[in-house]
N, C-alpha and C positions, 0 to 999 in steps of 0.2 A: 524162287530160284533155288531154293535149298534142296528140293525134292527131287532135281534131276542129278545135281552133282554130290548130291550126301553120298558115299562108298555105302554104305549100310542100309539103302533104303528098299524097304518094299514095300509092296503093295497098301496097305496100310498107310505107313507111314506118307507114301506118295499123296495118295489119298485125304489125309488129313491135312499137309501142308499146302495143298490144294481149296480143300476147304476153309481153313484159317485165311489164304488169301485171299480168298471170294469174300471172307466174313470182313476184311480188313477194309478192299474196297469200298464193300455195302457203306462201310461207318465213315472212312474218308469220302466217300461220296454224296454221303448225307451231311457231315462236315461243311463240307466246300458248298455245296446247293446254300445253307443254310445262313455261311457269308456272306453269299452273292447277295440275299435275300436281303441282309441287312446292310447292304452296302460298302461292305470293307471290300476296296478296291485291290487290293493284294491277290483278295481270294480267285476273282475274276481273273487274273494270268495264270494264278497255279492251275486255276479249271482249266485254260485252253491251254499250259501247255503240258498237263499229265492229259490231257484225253488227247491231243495232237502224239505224244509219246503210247500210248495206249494202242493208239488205232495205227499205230507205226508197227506195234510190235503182232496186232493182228494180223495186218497184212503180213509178217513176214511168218508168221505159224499158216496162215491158209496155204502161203507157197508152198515152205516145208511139208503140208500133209498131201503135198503132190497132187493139189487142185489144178488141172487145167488154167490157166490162166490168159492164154496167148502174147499176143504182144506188150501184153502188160505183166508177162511173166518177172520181167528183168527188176520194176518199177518195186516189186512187192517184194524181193529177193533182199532185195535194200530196206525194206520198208522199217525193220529196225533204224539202224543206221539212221534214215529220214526223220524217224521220230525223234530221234535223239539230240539232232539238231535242230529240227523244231518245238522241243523242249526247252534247248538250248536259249535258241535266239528269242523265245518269248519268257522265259524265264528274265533276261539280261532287259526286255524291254519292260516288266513287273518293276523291277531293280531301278530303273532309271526313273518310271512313273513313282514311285516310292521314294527318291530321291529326290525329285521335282515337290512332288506334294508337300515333303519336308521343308523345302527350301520354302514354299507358298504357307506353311504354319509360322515359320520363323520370320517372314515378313509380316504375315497378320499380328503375333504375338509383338512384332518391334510396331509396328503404326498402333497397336492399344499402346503398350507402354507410351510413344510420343505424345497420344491425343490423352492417356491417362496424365501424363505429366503438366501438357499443356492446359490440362480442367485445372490439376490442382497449384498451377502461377496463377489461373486466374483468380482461384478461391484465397490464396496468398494476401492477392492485388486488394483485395477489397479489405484486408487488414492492414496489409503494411504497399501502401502505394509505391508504384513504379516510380514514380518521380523522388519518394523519398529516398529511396534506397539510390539514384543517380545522384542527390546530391549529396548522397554519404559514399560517394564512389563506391558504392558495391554495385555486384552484376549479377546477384544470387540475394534472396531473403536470408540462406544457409549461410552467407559469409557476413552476417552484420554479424558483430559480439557486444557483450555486454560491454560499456563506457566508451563506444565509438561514437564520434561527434566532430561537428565541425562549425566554427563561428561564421555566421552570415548576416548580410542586412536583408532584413525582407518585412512587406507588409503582413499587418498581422488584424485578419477580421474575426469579430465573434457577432452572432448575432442569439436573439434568444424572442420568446414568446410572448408578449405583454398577458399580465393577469393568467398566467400557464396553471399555478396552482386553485384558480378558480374554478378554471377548466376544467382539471382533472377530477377535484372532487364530484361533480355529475356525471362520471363516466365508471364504467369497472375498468381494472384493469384491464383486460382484452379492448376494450373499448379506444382506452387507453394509449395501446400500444400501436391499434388501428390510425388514432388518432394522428400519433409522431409519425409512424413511418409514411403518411400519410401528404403528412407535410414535407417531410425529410427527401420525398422520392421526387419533389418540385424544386426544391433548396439547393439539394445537394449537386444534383447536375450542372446550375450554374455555375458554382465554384469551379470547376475542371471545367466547362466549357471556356472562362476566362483566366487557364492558365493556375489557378489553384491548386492545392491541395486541402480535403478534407483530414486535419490532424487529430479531429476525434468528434465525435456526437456526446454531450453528455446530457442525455434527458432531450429536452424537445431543441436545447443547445447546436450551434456549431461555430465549433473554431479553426478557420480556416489560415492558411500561409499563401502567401505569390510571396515567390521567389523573382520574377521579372522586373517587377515596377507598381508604383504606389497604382498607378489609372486602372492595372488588373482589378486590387479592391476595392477603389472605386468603381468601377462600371460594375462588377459583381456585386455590389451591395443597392445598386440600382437597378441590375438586373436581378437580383432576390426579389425585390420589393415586388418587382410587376411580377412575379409567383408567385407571391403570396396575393391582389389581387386575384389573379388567374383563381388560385384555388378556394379566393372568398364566394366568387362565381359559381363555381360548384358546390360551396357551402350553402347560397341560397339555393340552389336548387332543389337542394336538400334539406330546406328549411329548419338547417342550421345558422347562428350567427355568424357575420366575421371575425377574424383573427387578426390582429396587430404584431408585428416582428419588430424589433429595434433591431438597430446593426451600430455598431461601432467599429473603426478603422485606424491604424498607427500604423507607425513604422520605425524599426530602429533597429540595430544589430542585437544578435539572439545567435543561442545557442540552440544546436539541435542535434539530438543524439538519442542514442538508449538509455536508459534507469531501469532500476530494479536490483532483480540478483540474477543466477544462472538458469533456475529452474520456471522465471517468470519475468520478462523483459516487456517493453514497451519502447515505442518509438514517439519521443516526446519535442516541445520548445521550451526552454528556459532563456528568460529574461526579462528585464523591465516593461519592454516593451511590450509583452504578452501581458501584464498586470492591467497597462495603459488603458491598451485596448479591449479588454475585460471593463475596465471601469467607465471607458466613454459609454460601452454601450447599455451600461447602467444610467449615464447619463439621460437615455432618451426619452426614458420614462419621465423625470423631471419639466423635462423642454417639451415634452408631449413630439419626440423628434421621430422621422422614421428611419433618418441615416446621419450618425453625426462622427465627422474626419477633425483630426487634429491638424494645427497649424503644420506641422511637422510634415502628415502628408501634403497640405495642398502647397506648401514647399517642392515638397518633391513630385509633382503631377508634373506633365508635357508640357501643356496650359490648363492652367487653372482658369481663364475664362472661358473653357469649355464646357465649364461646366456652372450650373445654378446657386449659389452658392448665398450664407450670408452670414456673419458673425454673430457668434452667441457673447463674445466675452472671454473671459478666462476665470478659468474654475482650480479647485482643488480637487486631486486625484486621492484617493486614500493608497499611502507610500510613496507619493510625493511629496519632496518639501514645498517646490518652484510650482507654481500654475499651470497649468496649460491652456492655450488656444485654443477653443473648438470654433470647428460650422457646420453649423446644416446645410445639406445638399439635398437641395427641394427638387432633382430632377426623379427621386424616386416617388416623390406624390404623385395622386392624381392628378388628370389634367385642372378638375375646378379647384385644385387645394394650392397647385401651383400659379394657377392664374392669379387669387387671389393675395399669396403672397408677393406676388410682383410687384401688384399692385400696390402695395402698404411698406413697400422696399427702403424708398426713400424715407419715409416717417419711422420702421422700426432701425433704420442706422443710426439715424440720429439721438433715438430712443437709450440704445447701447453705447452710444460714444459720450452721452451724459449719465449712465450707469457706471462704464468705468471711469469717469472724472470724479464719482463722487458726489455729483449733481444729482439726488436722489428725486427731491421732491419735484424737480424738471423731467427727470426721466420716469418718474410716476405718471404725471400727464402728458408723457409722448406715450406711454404704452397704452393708458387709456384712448391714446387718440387712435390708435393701430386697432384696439381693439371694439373700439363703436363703428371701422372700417371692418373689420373683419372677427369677429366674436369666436372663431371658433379656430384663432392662431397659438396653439398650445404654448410657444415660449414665449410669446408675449404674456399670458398669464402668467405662467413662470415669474419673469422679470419682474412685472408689475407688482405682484405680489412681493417680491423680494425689495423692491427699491421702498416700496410701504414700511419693509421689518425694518430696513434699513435706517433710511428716513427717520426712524421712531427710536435708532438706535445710538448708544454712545461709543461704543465700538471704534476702535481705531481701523481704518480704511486705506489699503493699495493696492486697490484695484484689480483683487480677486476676490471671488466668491468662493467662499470656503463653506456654502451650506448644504452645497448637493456633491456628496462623496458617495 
């Protein structure tokens, strides 16, 4: 446009400004092609609406050089003008598509962020559980702080591996770790299927919480037992041996909260109770037990004759002063392991209620009589054994066993 209204121009000059234009087009034209090409959607309206402007402005130079045109003289006289609003209005419709697509990045960009956020509560979850953080009234993992707690009564299970360290020596670690998670990924379900909380894994370990009610960890520690079956099943398959779990169960009021410092927190239980129940289920290996509950729980059960049940006695805890109650809860044996202890029910009560009197050498031949009935009742050997040291001993006696701590 320079070359018609520059005052100063000639021939030359006309001519060059001409050609500069021609050269300009060539490269915007090659430009714009070369967008289209790759899909920038912008480029696509500028193309249709400088070549809609284009072909507006040719029409209105063919007029001008006084081409015949007829009826369609009037059309191309305009045909500036025309282009210019069809430049216009597709230029405005580029603008709106450009507007849209933005608004369409900005919703893609917020559903990642959502589903990015929503991945990393879940990867949270698996460290610091949803349930714990409700019962520390938080609604954010970001709002717990360090020495947040809150005193509660709840059941507290630990269950752990029989002969774990025998295990692991014929294994490498990989093997190893095959091995726990292995077990871990049949265990650990149970617990949150009844209501639990997984408070931590330590080694082939777990120490579980209910917060509801003592019958959570008991059914969960009856329902562990048949997964570890389940996965002895697949151990023969594999012409591996089976595994034995003990589970121990209490309950008492506890603390539970954060420890540590700022840079390094954890969400823990503190209390007696958590020791208790750590040492019953040390207990089982003694008693040859697969699930053994303090008196304390089967106090606190719905009905206790819902469940299998039968006394062991009263033991010492290591940090206890006072004894405590245990039973065995045979609903987590096998079917033939609990048949048989049914059967020997009547004979090993009796067996126990002359072990805590004192009556040693009576409760010597009830255990023996329990066990010429049934040879392979781990707490009757237990007892038997013990009313033997007993029996043999000058010890003063009331009516706890202070030997299996």
């Amino acid at each position: 446009m320079a070359a018609p209204f520059a005052p100063w121009r000639g021939p030359r000059y006309t001519i060059g400004m001409e050609a500069l234009a021609l050269a300009l087009l060539v490269v915007a034209g090659s430009a714009l092609v070369v967008a289209v090409r790759q899909r920038i959607r912008v480029a696509t309206y500028f193309g249709i609406a400088y070549s809609g402007f284009f072909i507006g402005s040719l029409m209105w130079y063919v007029w001008s050089s006084g081409v015949p045109l007829g009826p369609f003289g009037a059309t191309f006289a305009h045909g500036l003008e025309i282009g210019t609003v069809f430049q216009a209005l597709t230029l405005a419709l580029g603008l709106a598509d450009r507007i849209a697509f933005a608004n369409e990045e900005r919703d893609r960009a917020q559903r990642r962020t959502i589903e990015e956020i929503s991945t990393l509560n879940v990867a949270y979850s698996r460290f610091v559980p949803r349930t714990f953080l409700d019962l520390l009234g938080k609604d954010d993992v970001r709002d717990v702080r360090l020495g947040d707690g809150i005193e509660r009564h709840m059941t507290v299970l630990f269950s752990d591996v029989r002969s774990f360290t025998s295990i692991s020596e014929s294994l490498s670690p990989n093997e190893t770790f095959g091995f726990i998670n292995g077990l871990l990924s049949r265990t650990g379900p149970v617990v949150r299927e009844h209501g639990g909380i997984v408070d931590k894994y330590v080694g082939d370990a777990i120490m579980a919480l209910f917060p509801r009610s003592a019958d959570d960890g008991v059914r969960a520690a009856i329902a562990l037992q048949g997964a570890v079956q389940a996965h002895n099943v697949e151990r023969a398959a594999n012409h591996l041996a089976p595994i034995a779990v003990g589970v121990g169960v209490h309950c008492g009021s506890l603390m539970l909260g954060t420890i540590g410092e700022h840079e390094r927190m954890d969400g823990t239980v503190i209390a007696d109770a958590v020791n208790v129940a750590s040492r019953v289920e040390g207990l089982t290996k003694y008693f040859g037990a697969r699930v053994i509950v303090t008196d304390e729980i089967r106090a606190a059960l719905t009905d206790p004759d819902a469940y299998t049940m039968r006394f062991l006695g009263r033991v010492t805890v290591m940090g206890k002063r006072q004894g405590v109650g245990i039973y065995e809860v045979l609903d987590g044996d096998p079917p033939d392991r609990l048949a048989a202890k049914r059967a020997t029910a009547e004979a090993f009560t009796g067996a126990v209620s002359a072990f805590i009197a004192g009556a040693f050498g009576e409760a010597a031949e009830r255990f023996g009589d329990v066990l010429r009935a049934d040879d392979a009742d781990g707490a009757a050997h237990y007892l038997h054994g013990r009313s033997l040291e007993l029996a043999a001993s000058e010890a003063p006696w009331e009516g706890v066993d202070q030997a299996a701590k």
